[in-house]
C-alpha positions in Angstrom: 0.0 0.0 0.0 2.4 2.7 0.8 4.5 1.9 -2.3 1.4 2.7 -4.2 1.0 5.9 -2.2 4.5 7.2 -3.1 4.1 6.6 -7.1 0.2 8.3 -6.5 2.8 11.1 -4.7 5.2 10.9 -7.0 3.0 11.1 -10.0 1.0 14.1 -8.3 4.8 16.2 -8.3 6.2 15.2 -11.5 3.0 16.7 -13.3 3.2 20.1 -11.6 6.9 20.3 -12.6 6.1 19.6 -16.1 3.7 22.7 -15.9 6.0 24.8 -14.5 9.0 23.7 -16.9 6.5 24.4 -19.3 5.5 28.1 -18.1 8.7 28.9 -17.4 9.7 27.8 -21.3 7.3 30.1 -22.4 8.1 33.2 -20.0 11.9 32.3 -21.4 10.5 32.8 -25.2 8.8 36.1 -24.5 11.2 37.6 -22.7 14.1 36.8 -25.2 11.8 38.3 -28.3 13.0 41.8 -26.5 16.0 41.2 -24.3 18.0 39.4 -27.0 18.1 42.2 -29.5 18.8 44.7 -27.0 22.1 43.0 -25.6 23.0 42.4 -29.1 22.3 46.8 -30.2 24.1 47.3 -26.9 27.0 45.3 -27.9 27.5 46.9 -31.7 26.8 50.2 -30.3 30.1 49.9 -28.0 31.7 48.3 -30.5 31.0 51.8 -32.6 32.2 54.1 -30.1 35.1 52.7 -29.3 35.9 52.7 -32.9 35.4 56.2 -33.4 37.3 56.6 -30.4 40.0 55.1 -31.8 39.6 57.6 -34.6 39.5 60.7 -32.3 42.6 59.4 -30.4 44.6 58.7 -34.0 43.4 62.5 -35.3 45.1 63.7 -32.2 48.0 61.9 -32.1 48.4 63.2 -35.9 47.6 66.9 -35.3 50.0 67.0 -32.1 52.7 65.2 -34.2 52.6 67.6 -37.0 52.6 71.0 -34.6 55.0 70.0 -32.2 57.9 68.7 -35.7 57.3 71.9 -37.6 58.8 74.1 -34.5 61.5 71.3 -33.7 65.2 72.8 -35.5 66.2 69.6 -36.6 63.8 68.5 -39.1 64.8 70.0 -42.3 62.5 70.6 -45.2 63.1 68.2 -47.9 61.9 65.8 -44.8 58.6 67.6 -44.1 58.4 67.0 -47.9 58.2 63.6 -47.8 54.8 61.4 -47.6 52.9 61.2 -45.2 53.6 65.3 -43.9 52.0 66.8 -47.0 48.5 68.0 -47.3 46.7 64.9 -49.0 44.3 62.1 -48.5 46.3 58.8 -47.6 45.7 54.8 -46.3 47.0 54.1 -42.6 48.3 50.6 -43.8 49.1 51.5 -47.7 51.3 54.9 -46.9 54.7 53.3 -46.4 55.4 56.4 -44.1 58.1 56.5 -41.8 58.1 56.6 -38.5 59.3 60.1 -38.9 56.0 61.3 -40.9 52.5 62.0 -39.4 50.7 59.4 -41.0 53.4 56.7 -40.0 53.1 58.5 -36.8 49.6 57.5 -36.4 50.6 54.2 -38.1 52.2 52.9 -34.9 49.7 54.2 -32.8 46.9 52.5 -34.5 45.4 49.9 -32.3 42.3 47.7 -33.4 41.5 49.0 -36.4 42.3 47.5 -40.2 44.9 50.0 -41.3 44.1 49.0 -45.0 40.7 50.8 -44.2 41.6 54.0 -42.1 42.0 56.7 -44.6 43.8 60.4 -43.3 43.2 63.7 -45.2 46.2 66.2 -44.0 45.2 69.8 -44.2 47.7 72.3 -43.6 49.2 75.3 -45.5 52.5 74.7 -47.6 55.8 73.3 -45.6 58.5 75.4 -44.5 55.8 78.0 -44.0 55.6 78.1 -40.2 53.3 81.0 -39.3 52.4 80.9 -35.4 48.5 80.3 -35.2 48.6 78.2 -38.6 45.8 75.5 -38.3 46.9 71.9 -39.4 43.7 69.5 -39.7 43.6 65.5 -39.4 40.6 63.9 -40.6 40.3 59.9 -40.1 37.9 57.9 -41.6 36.7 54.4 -41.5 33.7 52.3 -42.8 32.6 50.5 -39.7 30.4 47.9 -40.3 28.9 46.1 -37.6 28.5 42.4 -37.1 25.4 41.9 -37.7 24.0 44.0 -40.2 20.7 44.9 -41.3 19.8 43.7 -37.7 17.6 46.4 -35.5 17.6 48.4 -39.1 21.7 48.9 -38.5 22.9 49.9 -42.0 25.7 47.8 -43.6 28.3 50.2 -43.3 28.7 52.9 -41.0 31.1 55.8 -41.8 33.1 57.1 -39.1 34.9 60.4 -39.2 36.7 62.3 -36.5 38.5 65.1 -37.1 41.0 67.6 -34.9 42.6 70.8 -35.6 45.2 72.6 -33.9 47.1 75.9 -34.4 50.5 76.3 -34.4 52.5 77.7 -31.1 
C-alpha cells in the first residue's frame, strides 16, 4: 500500500513540474523576443564608439605630431616634404610612411582597427611656411560595419569620421 502511495505522490509532483517547466519555457520565449536584440544593439553600439574613439585618439595623435615637428630645428624641409607630412588624403596601412611622418606616426599608434581601411586627409598650409596660429587638420575615416548588419535596421556600413585641428604655437 504505501508503495502505491508514493508513485500516486510521486506522480501528483512530477505533473506540476512539467507545468512549471512548461510556463517557465514560455516566459523564457517572450522575454528573449526583447531582451536578445537589446544585448545584441548594446553590444554593436560599443563596438562603434570605441571605434570612433579610436579615430578621435589617431586625429590627435596626428595633429599633435605635425605641430610640435614643424617648431622642432632639426627637421629640415626636404623631410617635411616627404609622404605622409604633405596635405593629402592617404591609407593608414598602404602609406609606407616613416616613422618620422605623421601618417606613420599614427601608423604605430593604431590599435584595433584594419589599417588598409583607415584613410587620413592632412590639411595644412604649404611646408616650410611656419606661421604661429597656422591650423593643421587630421581627418580619419573608416567604414565601420557592424557584425550583424541589417539587424535592428543597423545599416551595412557605418562611416566614421573624426577630425581635430590645432594651431600652431
Amino acid at each position: 500500500m504505501r508503495s502505491l502511495l508514493r508513485r500516486l505522490v510521486a506522480g501528483r509532483r512530477l505533473g506540476r513540474c512539467r507545468g512549471v517547466l512548461g510556463q517557465a519555457t514560455v516566459e523564457f520565449a517572450l522575454v528573449s523576443l526583447t531582451f536578445i536584440p537589446l544585448v545584441l544593439g548594446a553590444i554593436e553600439v560599443g563596438r562603434g564608439v570605441w571605434y570612433y574613439n579610436q579615430l578621435s585618439q589617431l586625429s590627435r595623435e596626428g595633429a599633435r605630431w605635425l605641430i610640435v615637428t614643424t617648431a622642432d630645428d632639426h627637421f629640415t624641409a626636404s623631410e617635411f616634404n616627404q609622404t605622409g607630412n604633405t596635405p593629402g588624403t592617404y591609407t593608414l596601412g598602404a602609406c609606407g610612411c616613416g616613422a618620422n611622418t605623421a601618417v606613420g606616426w599614427m601608423a604605430q599608434k593604431n590599435v584595433g582597427l584594419p589599417a588598409d581601411r583607415v584613410t587620413v586627409t592632412i590639411q595644412r598650409d604649404a611646408i616650410g611656411t611656419y606661421t604661429w596660429g597656422m591650423p593643421v587638420t587630421i581627418t580619419v575615416q573608416y567604414p565601420y560595419q557592424p557584425i550583424i548588419p541589417g539587424f535592428l535596421n543597423i545599416p551595412a556600413t557605418i562611416n566614421l569620421r573624426a577630425a581635430t585641428t590645432m594651431h600652431m604655437q
